[in-house]
N, C-alpha and C positions, 0 to 999 in steps of 0.2 A: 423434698419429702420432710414434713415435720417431725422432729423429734418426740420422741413417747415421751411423756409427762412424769415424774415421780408416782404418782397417784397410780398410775396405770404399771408400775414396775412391784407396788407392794400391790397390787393386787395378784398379778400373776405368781409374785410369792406368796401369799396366803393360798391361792388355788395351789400349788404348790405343795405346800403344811396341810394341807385339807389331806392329802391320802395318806399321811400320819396319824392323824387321830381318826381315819376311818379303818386303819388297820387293827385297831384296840381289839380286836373280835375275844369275847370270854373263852370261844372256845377255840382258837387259837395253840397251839401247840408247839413249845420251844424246838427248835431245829437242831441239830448235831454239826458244828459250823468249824470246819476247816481256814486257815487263811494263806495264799500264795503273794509272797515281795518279791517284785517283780525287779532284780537288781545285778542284771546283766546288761545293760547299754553303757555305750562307750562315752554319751556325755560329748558330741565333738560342738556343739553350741554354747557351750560352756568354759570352750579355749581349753580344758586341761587333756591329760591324758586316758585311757580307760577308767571309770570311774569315779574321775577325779569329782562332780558333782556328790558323788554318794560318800567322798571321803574329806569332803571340807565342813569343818569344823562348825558346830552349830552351839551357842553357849556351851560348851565341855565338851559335847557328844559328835560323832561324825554324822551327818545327816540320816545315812544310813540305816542307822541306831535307832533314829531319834523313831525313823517313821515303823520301824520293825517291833520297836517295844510296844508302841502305840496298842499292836494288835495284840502281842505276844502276852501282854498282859493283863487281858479281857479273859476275865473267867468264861465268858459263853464260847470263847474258842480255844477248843481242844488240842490245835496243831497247829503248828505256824513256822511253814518251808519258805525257807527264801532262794529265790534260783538267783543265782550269781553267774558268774564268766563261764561259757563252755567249756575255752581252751582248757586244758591239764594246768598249762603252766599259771595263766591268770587264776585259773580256781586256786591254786596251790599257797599264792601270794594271797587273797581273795581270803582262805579260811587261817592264814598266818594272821591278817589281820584283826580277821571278825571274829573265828573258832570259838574261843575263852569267852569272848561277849554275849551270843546267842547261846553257847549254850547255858549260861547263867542264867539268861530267858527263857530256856524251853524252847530254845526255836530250833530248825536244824537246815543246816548248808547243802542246794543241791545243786548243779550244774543245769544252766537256762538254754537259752537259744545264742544263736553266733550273729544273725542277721537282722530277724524282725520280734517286736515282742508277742503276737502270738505263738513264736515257737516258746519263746521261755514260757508262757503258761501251759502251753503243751505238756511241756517236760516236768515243771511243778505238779501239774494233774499226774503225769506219770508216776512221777515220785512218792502221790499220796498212796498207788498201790500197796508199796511196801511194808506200811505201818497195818495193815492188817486191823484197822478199826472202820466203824461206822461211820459214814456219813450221807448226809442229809444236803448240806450247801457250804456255799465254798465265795470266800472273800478275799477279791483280787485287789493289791492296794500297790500304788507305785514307791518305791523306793527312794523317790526324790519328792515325795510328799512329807514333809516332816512334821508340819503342824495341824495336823488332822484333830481338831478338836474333839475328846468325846464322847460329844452328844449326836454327833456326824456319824462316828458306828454304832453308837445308840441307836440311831433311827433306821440304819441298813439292816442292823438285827431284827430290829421290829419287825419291820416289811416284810422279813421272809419268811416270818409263820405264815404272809397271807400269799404273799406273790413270790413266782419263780425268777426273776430279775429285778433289782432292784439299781437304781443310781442316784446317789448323789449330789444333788445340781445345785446353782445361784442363778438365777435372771442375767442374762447381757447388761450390764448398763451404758458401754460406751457407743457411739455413732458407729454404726461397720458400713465400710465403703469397700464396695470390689473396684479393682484397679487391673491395668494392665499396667506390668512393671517390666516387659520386654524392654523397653530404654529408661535409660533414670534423666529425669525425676521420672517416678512413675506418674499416670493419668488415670483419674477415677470414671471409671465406668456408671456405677449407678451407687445409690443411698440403697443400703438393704434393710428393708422393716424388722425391727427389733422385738417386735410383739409376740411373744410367747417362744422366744430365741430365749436357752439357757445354756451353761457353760457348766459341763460336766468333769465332775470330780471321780477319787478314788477314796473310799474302798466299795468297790461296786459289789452289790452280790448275788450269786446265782446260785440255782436249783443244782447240784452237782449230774445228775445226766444230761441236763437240759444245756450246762456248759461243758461239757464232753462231747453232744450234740454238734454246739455251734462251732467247734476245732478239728471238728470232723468233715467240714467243706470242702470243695476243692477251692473256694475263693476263703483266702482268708487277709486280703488286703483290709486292711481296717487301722483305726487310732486310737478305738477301745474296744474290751471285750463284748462291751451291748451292742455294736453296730452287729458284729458277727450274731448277734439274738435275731433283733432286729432282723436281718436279714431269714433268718430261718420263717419270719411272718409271725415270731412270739411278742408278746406286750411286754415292754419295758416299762416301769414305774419310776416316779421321783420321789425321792425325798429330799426334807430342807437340806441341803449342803452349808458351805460358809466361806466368807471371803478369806478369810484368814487360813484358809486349807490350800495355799500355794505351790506350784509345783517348781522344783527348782532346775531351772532350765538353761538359763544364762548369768553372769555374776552379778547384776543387779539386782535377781532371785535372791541369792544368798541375804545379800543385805534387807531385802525385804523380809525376810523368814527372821533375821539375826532382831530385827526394829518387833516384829511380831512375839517371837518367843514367853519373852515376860509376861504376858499377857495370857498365857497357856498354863507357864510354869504352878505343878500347885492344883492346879485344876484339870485339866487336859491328862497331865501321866504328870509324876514326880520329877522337879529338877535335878540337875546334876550339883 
């Protein structure tokens, strides 16, 4: 099977960019926008300890940090909960470290999920009850996303004056091969067509009943919050995402984010 072309990959990025600027609508109406970090997982692909990903070091700041300001200090959002470790004990360590940080941001620390990360959004949706204000939509961003450019929640914002889900995306660019990896070496099964394959980012955003909605399933196996959309038979939307919005997963993450940084600093959120 032939490889897709360059030609054929900005095209599907401009259709892509296309429901950005057909979001412009005049009359259009700013939304009441909550934001959920999403930073209770244990990080065990990353060789460290509980959250050892969200607490390495990213020019000055702990990753954590980096991706939590990102939102916290977007004036179009109002609120910005970050759910951290369940346990008592890990929360306890958890706001020893961050407390004094977020709350200089305006953000504030709540207890996530133990097992899957739907539950920690669960528990973040929970948590928005307490603050006793309005809201309209609500932006789920992962906590091991540090370098979210942005113009990347620029364009999530946009979207949801028009649409009730919105994500994030860049184009596939590498060959994807399914494989049977039951023995090693593994064996490739087929070349998978690449054509109108995107690779989905964070900070995704939804309509806030429409994702109260989708966490109210009895399936809630999923790898993002739009799959559980998606499944309810709602439309998800794209916007431009960006290469440089990396998720940090294993330690040659770090160093890719660490080579990236510079590039943000300045622009993106202020450096350290």
């Amino acid at each position: 099977m032939r490889n897709l072309p360059n030609s054929a990959h900005d095209h599907a990025y401009r259709e892509c960019t296309r429901y950005t600027a057909a979001m412009r609508s005049p009359d259009a109406k700013p939304k009441r926008i909550v934001a959920i970090v999403c930073a209770a997982g244990v990080g065990t692909r990353f060789g460290g300890g509980p959250g050892s990903k969200l607490d390495a070091d990213l020019c000055g700041k702990p990753v954590l940090v980096r991706a939590a300001e990102a939102l916290a200090q977007r004036p179009e959002i109002a609120l910005t909960i970050v759910a951290g470790p369940a346990h008592p004990d890990a929360l306890e360590v958890f706001c020893d470290r961050y407390g004094r940080i977020f709350e200089a941001l305006g953000a504030h620390i709540h207890p996530g999920g133990i097992h899957e990360r739907s539950e920690t959004v669960r528990a973040g949706l929970h948590a928005l009850e307490g603050y006793g204000i309005e809201i309209d939509a609500v932006l789920v961003h992962d906590g091991a996303r540090p370098c979210t450019p942005s113009h990347v929640i620029s364009s999530v914002i946009l979207a949801l004056s028009e649409h009730r889900a919105v994500v994030p995306a860049v184009p596939v660019a590498d060959t994807l091969k399914r494989a049977d990896t039951s023995n090693q070496p593994g064996v490739v099964q087929e070349t998978i067509d690449r054509r109108g394959l995107f690779a989905c980012q964070t900070p995704q955003g939804f309509d806030l009943a429409l994702l109260r909605r989708a966490h109210s399933q009895e399936d809630l196996s999923s790898t993002d919050d739009a799959q559980l959309v998606e499944r309810l038979g709602e439309t998800v939307v794209l916007v431009p995402g960006d290469a440089r919005n990396v998720k940090i997963t294993r330690p040659d993450d770090l160093l890719l984010a660490r080579a990236i940084w510079p590039s943000l600093a300045g622009v993106a959120r202020p450096a350290q």
